[in-house]
Structures are given as C-alpha cells and as structure tokens.
mmJSON file of the N, C-alpha and C atoms, coordinates in Angstrom:
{"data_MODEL":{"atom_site":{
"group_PDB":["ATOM","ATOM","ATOM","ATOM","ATOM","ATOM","ATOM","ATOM","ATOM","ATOM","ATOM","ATOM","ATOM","ATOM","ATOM","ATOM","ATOM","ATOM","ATOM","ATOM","ATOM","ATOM","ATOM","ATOM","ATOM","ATOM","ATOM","ATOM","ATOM","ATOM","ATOM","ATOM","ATOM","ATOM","ATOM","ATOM","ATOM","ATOM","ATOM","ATOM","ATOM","ATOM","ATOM","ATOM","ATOM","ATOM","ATOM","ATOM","ATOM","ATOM","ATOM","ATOM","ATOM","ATOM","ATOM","ATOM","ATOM","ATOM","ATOM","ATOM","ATOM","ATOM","ATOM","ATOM","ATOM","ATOM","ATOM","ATOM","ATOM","ATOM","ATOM","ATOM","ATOM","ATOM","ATOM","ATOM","ATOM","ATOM","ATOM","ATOM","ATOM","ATOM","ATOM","ATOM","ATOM","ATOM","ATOM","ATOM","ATOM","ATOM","ATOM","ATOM","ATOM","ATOM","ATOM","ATOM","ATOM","ATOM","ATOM","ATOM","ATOM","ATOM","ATOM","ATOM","ATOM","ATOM","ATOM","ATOM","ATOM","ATOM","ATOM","ATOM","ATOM","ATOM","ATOM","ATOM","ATOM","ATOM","ATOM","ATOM","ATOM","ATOM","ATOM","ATOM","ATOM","ATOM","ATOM","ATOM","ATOM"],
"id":[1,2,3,4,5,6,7,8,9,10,11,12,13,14,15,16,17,18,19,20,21,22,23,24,25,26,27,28,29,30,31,32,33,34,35,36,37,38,39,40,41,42,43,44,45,46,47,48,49,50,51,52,53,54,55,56,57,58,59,60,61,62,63,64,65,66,67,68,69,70,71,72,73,74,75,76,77,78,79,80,81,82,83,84,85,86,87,88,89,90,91,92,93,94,95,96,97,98,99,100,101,102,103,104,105,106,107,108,109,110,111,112,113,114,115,116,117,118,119,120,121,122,123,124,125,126,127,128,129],
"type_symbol":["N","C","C","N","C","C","N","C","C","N","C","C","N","C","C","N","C","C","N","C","C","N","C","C","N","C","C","N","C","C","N","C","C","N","C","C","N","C","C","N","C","C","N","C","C","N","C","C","N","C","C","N","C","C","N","C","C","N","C","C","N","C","C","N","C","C","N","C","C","N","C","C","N","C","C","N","C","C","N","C","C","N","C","C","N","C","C","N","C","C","N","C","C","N","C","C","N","C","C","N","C","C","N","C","C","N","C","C","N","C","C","N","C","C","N","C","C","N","C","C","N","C","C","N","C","C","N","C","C"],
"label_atom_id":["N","CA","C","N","CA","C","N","CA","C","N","CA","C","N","CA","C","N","CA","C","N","CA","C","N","CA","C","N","CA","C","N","CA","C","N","CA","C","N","CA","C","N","CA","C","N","CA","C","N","CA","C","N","CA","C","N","CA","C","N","CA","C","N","CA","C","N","CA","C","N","CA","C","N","CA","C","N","CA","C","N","CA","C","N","CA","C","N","CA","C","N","CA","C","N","CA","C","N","CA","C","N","CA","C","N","CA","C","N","CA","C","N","CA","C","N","CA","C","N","CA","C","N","CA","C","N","CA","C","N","CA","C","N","CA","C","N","CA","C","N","CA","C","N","CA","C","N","CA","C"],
"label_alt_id":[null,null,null,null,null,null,null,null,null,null,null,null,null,null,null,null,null,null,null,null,null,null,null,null,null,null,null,null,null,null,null,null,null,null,null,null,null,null,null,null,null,null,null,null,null,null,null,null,null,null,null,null,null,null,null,null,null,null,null,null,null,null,null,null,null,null,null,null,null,null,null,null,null,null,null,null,null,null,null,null,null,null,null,null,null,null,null,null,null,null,null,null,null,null,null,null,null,null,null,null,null,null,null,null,null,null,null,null,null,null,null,null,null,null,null,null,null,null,null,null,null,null,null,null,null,null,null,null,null],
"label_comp_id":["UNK","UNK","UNK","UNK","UNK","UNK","UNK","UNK","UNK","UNK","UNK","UNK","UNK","UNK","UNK","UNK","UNK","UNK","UNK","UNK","UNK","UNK","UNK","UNK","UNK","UNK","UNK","UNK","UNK","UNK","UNK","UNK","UNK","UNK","UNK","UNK","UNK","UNK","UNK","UNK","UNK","UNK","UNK","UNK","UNK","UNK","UNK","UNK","UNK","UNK","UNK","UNK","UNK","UNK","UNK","UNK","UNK","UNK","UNK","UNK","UNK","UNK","UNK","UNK","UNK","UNK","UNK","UNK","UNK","UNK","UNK","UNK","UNK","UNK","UNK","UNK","UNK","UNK","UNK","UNK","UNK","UNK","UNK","UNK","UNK","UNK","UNK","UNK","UNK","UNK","UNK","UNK","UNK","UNK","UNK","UNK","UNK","UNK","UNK","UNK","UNK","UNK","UNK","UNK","UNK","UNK","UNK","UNK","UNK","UNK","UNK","UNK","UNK","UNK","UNK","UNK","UNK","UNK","UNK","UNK","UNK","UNK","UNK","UNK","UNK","UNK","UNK","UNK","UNK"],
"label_asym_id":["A","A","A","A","A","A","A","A","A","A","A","A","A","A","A","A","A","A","A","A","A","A","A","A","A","A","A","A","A","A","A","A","A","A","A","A","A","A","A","A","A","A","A","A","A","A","A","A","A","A","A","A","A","A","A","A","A","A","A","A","A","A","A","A","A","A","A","A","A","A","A","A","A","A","A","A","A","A","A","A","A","A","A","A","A","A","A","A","A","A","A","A","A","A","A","A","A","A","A","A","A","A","A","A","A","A","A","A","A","A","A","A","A","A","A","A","A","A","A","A","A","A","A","A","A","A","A","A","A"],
"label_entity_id":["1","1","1","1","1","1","1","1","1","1","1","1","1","1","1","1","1","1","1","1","1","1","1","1","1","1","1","1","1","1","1","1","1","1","1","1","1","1","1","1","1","1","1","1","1","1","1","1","1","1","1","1","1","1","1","1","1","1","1","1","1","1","1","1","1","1","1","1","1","1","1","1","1","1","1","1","1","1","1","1","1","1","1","1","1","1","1","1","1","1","1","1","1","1","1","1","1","1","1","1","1","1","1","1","1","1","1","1","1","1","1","1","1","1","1","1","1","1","1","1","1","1","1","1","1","1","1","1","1"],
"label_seq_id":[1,1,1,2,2,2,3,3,3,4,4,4,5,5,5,6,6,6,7,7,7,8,8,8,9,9,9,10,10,10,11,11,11,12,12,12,13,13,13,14,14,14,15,15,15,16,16,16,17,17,17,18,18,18,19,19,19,20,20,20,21,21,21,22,22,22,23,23,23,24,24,24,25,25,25,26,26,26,27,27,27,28,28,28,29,29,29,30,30,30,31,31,31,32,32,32,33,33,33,34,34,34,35,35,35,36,36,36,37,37,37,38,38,38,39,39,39,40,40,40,41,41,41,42,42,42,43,43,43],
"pdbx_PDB_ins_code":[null,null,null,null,null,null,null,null,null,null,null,null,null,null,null,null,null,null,null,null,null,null,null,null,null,null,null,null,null,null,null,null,null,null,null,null,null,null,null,null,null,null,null,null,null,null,null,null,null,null,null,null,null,null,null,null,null,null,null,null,null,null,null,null,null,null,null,null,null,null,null,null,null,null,null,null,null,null,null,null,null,null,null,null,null,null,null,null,null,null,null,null,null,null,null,null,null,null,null,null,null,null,null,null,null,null,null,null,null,null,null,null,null,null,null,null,null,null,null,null,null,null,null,null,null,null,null,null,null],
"Cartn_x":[7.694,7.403,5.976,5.216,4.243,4.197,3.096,3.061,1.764,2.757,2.149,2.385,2.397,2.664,2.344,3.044,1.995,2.911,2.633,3.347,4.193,4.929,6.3,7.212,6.843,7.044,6.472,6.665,6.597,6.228,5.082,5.142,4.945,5.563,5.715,4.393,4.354,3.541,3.146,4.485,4.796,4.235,4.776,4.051,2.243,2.211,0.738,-0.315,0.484,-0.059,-0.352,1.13,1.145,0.556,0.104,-0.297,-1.894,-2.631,-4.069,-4.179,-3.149,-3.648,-3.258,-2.69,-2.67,-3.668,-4.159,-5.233,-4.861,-6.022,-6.107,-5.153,-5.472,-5.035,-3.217,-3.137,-1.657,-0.597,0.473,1.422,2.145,1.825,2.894,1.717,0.573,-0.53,-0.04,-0.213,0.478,1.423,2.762,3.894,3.406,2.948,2.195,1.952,0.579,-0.034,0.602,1.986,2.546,3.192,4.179,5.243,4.491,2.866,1.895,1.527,1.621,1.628,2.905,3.572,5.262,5.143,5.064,5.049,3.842,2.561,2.149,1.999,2.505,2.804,4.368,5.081,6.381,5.964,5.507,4.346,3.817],
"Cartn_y":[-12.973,-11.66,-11.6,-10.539,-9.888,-10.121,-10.415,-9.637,-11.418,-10.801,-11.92,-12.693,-13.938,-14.891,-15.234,-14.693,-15.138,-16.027,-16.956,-17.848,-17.237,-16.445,-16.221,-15.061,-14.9,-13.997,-13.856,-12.426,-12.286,-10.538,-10.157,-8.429,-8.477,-7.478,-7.109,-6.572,-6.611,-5.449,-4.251,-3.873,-2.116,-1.751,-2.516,-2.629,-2.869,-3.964,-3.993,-2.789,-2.196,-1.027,0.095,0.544,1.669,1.111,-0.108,-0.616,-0.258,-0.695,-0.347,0.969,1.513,3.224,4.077,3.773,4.009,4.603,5.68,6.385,5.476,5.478,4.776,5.923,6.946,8.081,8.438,8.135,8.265,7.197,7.811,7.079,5.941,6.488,4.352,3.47,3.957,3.298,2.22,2.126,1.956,0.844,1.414,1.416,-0.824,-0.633,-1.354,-2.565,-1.895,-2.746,-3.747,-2.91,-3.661,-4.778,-4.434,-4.975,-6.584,-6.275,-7.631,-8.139,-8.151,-8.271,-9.105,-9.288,-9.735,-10.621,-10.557,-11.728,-12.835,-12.388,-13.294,-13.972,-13.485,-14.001,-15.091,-14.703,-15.616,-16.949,-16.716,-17.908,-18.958],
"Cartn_z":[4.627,4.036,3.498,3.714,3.066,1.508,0.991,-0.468,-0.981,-2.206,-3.117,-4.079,-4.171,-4.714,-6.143,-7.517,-8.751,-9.769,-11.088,-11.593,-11.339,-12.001,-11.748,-11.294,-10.347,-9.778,-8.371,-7.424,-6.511,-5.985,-5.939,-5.591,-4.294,-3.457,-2.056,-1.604,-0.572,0.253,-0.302,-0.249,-0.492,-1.879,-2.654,-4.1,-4.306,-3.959,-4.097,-3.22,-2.335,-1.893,-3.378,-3.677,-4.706,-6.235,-6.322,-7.551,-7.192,-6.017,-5.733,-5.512,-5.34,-4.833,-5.951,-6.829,-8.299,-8.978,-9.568,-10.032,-11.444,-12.124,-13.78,-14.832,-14.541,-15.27,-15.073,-14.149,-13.589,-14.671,-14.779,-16.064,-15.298,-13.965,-13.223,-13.424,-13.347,-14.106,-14.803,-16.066,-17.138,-17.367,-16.502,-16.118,-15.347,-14.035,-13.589,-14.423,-15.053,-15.972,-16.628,-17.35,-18.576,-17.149,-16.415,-15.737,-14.848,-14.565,-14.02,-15.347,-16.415,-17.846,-18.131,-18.309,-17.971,-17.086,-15.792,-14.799,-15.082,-15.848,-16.308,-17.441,-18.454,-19.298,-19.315,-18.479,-18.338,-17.435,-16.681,-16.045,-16.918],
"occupancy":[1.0,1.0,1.0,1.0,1.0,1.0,1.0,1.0,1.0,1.0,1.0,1.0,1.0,1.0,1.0,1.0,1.0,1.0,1.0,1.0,1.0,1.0,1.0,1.0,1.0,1.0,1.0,1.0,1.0,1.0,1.0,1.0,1.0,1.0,1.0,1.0,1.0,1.0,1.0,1.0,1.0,1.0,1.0,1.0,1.0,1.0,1.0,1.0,1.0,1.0,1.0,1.0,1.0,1.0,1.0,1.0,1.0,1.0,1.0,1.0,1.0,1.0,1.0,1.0,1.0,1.0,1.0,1.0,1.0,1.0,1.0,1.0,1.0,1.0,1.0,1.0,1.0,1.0,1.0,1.0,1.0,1.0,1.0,1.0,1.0,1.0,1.0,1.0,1.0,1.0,1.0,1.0,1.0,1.0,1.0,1.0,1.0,1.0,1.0,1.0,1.0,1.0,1.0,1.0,1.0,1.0,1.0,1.0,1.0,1.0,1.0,1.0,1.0,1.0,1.0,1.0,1.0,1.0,1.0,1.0,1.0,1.0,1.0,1.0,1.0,1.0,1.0,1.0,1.0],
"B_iso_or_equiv":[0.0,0.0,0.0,0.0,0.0,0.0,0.0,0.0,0.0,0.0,0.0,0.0,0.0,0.0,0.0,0.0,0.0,0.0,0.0,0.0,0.0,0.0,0.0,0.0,0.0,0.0,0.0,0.0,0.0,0.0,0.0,0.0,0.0,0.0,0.0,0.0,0.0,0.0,0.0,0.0,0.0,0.0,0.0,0.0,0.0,0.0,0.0,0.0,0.0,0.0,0.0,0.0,0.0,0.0,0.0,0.0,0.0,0.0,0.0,0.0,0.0,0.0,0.0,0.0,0.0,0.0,0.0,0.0,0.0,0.0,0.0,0.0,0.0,0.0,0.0,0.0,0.0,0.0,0.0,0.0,0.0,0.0,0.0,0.0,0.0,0.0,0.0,0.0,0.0,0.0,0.0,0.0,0.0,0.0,0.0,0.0,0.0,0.0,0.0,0.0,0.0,0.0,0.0,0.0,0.0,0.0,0.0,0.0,0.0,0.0,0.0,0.0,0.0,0.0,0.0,0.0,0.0,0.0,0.0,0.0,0.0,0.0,0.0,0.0,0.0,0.0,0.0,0.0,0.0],
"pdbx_formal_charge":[null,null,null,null,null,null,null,null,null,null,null,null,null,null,null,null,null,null,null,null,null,null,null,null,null,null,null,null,null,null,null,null,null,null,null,null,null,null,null,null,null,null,null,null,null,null,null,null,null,null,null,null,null,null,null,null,null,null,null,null,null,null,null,null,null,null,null,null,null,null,null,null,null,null,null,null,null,null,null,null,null,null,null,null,null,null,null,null,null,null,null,null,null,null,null,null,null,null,null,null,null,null,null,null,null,null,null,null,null,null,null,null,null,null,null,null,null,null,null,null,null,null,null,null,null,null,null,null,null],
"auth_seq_id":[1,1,1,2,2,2,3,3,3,4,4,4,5,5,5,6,6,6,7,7,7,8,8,8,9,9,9,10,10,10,11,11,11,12,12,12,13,13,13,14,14,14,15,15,15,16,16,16,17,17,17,18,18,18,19,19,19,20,20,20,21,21,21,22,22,22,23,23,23,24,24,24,25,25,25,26,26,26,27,27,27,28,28,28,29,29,29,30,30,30,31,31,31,32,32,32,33,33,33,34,34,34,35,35,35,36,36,36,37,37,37,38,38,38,39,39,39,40,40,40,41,41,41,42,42,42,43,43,43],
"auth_comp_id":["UNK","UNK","UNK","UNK","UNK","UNK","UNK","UNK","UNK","UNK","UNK","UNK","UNK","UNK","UNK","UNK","UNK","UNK","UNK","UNK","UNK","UNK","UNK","UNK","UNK","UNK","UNK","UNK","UNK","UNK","UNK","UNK","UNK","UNK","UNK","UNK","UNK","UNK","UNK","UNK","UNK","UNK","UNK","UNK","UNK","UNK","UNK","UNK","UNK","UNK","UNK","UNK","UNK","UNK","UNK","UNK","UNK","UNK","UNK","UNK","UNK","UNK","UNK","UNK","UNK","UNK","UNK","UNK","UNK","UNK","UNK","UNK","UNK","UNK","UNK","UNK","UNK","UNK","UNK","UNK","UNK","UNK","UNK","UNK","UNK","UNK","UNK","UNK","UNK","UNK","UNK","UNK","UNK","UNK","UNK","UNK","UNK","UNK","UNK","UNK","UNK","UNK","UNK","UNK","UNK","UNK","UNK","UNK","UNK","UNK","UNK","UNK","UNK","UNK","UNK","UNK","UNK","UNK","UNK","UNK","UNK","UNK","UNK","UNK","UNK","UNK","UNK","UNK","UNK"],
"auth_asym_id":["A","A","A","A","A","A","A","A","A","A","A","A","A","A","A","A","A","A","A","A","A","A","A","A","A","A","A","A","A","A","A","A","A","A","A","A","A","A","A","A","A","A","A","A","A","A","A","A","A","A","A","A","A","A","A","A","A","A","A","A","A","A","A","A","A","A","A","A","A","A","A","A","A","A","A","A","A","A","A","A","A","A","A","A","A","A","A","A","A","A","A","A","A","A","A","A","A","A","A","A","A","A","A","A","A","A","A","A","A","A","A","A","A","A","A","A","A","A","A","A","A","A","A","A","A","A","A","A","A"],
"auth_atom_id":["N","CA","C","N","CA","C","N","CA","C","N","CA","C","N","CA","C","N","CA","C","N","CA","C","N","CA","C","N","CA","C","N","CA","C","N","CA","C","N","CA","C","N","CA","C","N","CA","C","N","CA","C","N","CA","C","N","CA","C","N","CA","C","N","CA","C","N","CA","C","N","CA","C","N","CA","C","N","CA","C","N","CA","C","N","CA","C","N","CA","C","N","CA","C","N","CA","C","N","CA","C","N","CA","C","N","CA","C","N","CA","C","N","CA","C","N","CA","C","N","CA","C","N","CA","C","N","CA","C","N","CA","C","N","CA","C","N","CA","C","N","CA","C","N","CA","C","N","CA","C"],
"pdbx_PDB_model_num":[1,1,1,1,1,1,1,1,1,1,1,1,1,1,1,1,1,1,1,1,1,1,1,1,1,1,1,1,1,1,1,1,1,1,1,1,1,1,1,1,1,1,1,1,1,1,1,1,1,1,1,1,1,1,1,1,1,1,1,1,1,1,1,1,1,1,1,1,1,1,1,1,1,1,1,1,1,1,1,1,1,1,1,1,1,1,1,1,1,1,1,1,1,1,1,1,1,1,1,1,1,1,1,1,1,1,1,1,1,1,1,1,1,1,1,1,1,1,1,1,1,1,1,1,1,1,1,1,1]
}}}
C-alpha cells in the first residue's frame, strides 16, 4: 500500500493527498494538524 510510514502510525495515500491540498484557513486544517500531532507525540 501507498502512503506513509511515521513512529506510530501510518497515513494513506488518500489522506496525505487531502492533508496537502488542505487550505491553512480551512477547519480540517486544524483538524489534521492536531490528529499528525497525536501520531507523533505517541511515537
């Protein structure tokens, strides 16, 4: 499978698509941020 590999965790393809195409201003923005925030901090 596609995607990507981080300590702990794993985001897809599909994801790292809608995470880069993500405007800053947009609230999944955010959303995002905190949730790659979480996977690295549990790492």
């Amino acid at each position: 499978p596609e995607g990507v590999r981080l300590v702990a965790g794993y985001i897809c393809a599909d994801c790292l698509i809608q995470i880069s195409c993500t405007d800053v201003e947009d609230p999944k923005y955010a959303f995002y941020v905190a949730k790659l925030k979480e996977l690295w901090q549990a790492g």
